[in-house]
C-alpha positions as CSV (number, residue, x, y, z in Angstrom):
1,X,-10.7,6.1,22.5
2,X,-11.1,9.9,23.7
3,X,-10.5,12.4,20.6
4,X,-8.4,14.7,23.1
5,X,-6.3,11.5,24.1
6,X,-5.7,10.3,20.3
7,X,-4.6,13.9,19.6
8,X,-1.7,14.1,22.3
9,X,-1.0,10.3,21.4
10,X,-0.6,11.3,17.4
11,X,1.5,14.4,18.2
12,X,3.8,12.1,20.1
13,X,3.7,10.0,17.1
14,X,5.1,12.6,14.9
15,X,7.9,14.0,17.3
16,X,8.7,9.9,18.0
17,X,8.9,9.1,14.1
18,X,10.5,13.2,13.2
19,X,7.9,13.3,11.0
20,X,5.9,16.5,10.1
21,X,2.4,16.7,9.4
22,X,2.1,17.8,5.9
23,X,4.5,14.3,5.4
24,X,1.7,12.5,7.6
25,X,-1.2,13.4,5.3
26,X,1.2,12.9,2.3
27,X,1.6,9.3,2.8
28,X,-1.9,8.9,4.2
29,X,-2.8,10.2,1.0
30,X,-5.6,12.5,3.8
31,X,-6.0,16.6,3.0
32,X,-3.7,18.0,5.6
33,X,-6.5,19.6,7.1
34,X,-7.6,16.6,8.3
35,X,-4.7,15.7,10.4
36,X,-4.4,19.4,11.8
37,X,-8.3,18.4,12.8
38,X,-7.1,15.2,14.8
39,X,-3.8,17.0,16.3
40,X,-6.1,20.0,17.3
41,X,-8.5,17.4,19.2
42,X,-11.8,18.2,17.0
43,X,-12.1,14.6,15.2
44,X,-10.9,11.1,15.2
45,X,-9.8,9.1,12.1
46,X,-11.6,6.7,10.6
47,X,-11.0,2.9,10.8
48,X,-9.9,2.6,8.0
49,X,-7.6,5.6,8.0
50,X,-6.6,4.3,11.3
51,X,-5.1,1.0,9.9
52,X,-3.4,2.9,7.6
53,X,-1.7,5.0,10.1
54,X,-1.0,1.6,12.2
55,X,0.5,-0.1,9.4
56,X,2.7,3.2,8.5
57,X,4.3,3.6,12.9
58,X,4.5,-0.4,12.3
59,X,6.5,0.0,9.2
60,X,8.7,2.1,11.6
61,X,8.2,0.0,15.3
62,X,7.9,-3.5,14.1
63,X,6.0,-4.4,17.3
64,X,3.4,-1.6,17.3
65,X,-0.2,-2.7,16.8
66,X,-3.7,-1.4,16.6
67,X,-4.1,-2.1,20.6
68,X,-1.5,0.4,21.3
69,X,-3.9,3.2,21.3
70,X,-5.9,1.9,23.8
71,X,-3.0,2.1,26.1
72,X,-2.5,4.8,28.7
73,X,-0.4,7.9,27.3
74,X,3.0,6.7,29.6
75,X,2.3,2.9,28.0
76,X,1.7,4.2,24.4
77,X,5.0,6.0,25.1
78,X,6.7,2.8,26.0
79,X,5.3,0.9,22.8
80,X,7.0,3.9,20.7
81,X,10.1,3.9,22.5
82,X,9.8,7.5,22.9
83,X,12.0,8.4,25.8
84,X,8.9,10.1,27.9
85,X,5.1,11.7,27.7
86,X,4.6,14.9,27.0
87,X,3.3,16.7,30.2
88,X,-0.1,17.1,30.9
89,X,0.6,20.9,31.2
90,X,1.9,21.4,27.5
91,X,-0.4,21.7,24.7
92,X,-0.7,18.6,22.4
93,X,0.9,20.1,19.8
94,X,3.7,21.7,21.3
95,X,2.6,25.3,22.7
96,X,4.7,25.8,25.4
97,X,4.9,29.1,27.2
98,X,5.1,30.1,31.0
99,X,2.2,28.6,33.1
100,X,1.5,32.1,34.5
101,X,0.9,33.5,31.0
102,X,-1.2,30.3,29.7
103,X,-3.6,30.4,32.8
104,X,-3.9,34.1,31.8
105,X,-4.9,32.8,28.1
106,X,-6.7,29.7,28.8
107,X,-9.0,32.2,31.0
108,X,-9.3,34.7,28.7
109,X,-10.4,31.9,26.1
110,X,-13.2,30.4,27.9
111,X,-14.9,33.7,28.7
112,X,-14.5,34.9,25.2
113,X,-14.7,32.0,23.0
114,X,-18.1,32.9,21.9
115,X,-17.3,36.0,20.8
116,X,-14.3,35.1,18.7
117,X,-15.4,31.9,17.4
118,X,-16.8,31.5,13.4
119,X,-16.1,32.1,9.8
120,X,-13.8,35.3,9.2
121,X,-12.8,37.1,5.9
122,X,-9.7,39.3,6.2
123,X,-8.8,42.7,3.8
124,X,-5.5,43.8,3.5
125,X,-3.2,45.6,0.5
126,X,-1.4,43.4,-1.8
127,X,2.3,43.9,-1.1
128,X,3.5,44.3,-5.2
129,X,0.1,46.5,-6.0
130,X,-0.2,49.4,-5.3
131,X,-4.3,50.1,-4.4
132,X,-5.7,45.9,-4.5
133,X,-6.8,44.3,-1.9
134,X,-6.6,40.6,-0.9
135,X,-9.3,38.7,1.0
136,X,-8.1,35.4,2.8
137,X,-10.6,33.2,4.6
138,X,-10.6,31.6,8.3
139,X,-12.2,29.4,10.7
140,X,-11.6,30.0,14.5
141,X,-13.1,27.7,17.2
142,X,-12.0,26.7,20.8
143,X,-10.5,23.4,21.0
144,X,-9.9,20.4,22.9
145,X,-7.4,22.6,25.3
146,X,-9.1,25.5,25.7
147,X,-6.8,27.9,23.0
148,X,-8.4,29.7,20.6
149,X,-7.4,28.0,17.2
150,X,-7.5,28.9,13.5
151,X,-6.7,28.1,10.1
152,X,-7.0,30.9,6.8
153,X,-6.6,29.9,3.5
154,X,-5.8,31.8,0.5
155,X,-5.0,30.8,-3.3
156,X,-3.8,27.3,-2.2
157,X,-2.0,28.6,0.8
158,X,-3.0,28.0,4.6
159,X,-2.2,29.4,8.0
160,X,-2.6,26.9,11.0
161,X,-2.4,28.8,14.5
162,X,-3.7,30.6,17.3
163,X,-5.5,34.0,19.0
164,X,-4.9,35.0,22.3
165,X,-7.5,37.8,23.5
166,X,-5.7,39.3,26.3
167,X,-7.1,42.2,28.1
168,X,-7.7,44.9,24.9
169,X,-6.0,43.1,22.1
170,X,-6.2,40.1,20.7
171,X,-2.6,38.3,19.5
172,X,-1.7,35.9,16.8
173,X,0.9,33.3,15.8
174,X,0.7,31.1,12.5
175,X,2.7,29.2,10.2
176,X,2.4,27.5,6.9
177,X,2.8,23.9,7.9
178,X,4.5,22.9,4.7
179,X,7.2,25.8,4.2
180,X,7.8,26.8,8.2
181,X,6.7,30.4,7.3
182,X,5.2,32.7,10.2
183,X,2.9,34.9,10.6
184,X,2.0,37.4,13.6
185,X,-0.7,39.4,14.4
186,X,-1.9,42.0,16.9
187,X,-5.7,43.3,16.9
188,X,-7.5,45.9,18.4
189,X,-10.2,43.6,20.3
190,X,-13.8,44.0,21.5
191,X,-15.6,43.7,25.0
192,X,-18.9,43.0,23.1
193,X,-20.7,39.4,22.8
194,X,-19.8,39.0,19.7
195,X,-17.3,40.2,17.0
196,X,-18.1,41.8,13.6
197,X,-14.9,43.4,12.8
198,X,-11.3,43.7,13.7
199,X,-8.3,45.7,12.8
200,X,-4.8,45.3,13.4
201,X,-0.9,44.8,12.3
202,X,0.6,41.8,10.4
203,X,4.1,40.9,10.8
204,X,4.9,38.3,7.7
205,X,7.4,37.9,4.8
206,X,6.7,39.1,1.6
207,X,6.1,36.9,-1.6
208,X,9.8,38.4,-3.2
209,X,13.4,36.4,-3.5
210,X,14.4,37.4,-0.1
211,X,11.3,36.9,1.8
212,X,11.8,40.6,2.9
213,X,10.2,41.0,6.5
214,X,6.9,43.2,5.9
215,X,4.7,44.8,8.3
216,X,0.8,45.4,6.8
217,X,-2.1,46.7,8.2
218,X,-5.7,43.6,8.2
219,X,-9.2,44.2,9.1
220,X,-11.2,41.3,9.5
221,X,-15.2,40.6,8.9
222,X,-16.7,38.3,11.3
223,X,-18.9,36.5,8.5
224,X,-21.0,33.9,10.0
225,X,-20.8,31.8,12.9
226,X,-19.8,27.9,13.3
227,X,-22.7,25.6,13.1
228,X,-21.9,22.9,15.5
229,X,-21.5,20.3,12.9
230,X,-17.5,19.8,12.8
231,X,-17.8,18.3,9.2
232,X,-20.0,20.7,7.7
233,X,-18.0,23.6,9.1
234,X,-15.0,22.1,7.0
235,X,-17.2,21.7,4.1
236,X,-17.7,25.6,4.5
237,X,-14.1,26.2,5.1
238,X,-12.7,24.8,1.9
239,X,-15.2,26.3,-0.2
240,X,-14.4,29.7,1.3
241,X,-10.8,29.4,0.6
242,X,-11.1,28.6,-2.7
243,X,-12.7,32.0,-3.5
244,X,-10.9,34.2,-6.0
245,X,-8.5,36.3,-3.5
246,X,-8.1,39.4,-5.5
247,X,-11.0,41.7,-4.3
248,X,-12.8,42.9,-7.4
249,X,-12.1,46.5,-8.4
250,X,-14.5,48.9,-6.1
251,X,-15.5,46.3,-3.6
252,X,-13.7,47.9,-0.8
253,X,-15.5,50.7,1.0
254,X,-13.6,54.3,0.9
255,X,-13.8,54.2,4.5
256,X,-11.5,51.2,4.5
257,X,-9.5,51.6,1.8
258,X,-8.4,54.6,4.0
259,X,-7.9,52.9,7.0
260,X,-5.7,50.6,5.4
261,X,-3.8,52.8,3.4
262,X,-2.3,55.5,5.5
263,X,0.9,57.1,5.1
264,X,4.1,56.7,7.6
265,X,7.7,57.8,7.7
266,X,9.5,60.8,8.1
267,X,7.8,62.9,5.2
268,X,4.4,62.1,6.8
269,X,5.4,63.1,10.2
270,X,7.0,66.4,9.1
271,X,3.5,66.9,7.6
272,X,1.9,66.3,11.5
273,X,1.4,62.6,10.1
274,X,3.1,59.4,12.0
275,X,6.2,58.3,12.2
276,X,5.7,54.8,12.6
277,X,2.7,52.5,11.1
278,X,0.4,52.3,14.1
279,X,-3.5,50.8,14.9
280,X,-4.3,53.3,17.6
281,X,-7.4,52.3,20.0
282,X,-8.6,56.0,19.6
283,X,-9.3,55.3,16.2
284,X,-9.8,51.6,16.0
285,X,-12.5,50.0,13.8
286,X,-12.6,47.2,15.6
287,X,-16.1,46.6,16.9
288,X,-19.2,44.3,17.3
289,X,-22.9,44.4,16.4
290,X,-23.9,47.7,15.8
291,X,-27.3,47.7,17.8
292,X,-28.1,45.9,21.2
293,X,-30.5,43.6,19.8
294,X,-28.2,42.2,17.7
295,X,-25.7,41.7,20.8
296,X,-28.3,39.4,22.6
């Protein structure tokens, strides 16, 4: 069975039974990662775990069997009784946006992949204190459809999403799989062979009672590349995100402490300051290797 066939026959799966993935995993008793990994097209589930998932669509469609993923997607359908496929021209898991603007992405992808792709550590202030910073940890590779994917992880809490690089920027969109929450991003991005840092603007909800809408300003290290081996990439993943988040007191450079931490609003702008919080190119950290040799 092909991995990027499994993965559009799980997701239709999941929209056939309305189940989520988090509640796949759950009664799979499988990390949740591990089912983002066989939605996103990078693995297959073992035998074993494949019974399991049998047994659990059978529990649901009576006359569903381990041959039914050997059908063709239309016939896998069918033994669902889902109503239809999913078209060939929407992302397995359920990216859709206009095919002019996803040719423009899936382009942009596979000529900067390379760059983009690896291990990344993010710095950004802590919404309730005043002068800490928080490092979260990701892992961006190309996948089975040509996106851009990621996943960051922080104190038990992970992102699952996507980066655009389009033209100068580079554009995010997450969520927390188990509580719906977004995230959105937008980066200053590089024309280099290779990433080392980026800076941008985070659109989220902060951690309070209301979930009050909060713009921040990220930078993110590039801090090593993928190795090629899907499972000891993981392995590297989950030990990154279990890192203490808090960064230790005087970790941060002055240079980006500074960066991070400018001042906005009407007080600053009387002052010949800005008005509104603002990444400017002109100004941009945002870069790759510092010396040619290391671009080659």
């Amino acid at each position: 069975m092909a991995i990027d066939s499994f993965a559009a026959k799980l997701d239709l799966t999941l929209k056939a039974l309305s189940m989520s993935r988090g509640r796949l995993a759950a009664d799979l008793a499988v990390h949740k990662s591990g089912v983002a990994r066989w939605l996103n097209g990078q693995a297959l589930p073992s035998d074993y775990n494949l019974e399991r998932l049998t047994a659990l669509v059978a529990a649901r469609r009576p006359a569903f069997s381990m041959l039914d993923w050997d059908r063709d997607l239309p016939g896998f359908a069918e033994a669902l009784g889902a109503a239809s496929a999913p078209r060939k021209s929407q992302r397995a898991d359920g990216l859709k946006l206009p095919p002019a603007l996803m040719d423009q992405i899936l382009a942009a992808s596979e000529l900067r992949a390379s760059a983009y792709e690896g291990f990344f550590r993010t710095t950004r202030p802590v919404a309730l204190a005043p002068n800490q910073f928080l490092h979260d940890h990701g892992i961006v590779r190309r996948d089975a459809s040509g996106l851009l994917t990621f996943r960051m992880g922080i104190a038990g809490t992970e992102l699952d999403g996507w980066i655009f690089p389009m033209h100068q920027h580079v554009f995010s969109i997450s969520c927390q799989p188990l509580t719906g929450a977004m995230v959105f991003g937008i980066f200053n991005g590089v024309l280099q062979r290779r990433v080392e840092i980026l800076d941008g603007i985070t659109l989220s909800q902060a951690p309070d009672a209301g979930r009050t809408i909060t713009a921040a300003p990220a930078i993110l290290h590039h801090i090593g590349p993928l190795s090629g081996d899907v499972e000891a990439d993981e392995a590297r993943y989950q030990a990154l995100i279990r890192l203490p988040p808090l960064a230790p007191e005087g970790s941060v450079p002055q240079e980006i402490r500074d960066h991070l931490l400018g001042d906005y609003g009407p007080r600053a702008a009387a002052l010949g300051g800005e008005l509104l919080m603002t990444m400017a190119l002109a100004r941009s950290m945002s870069r790759g290797p510092m010396t040619i040799d290391d671009d080659l």
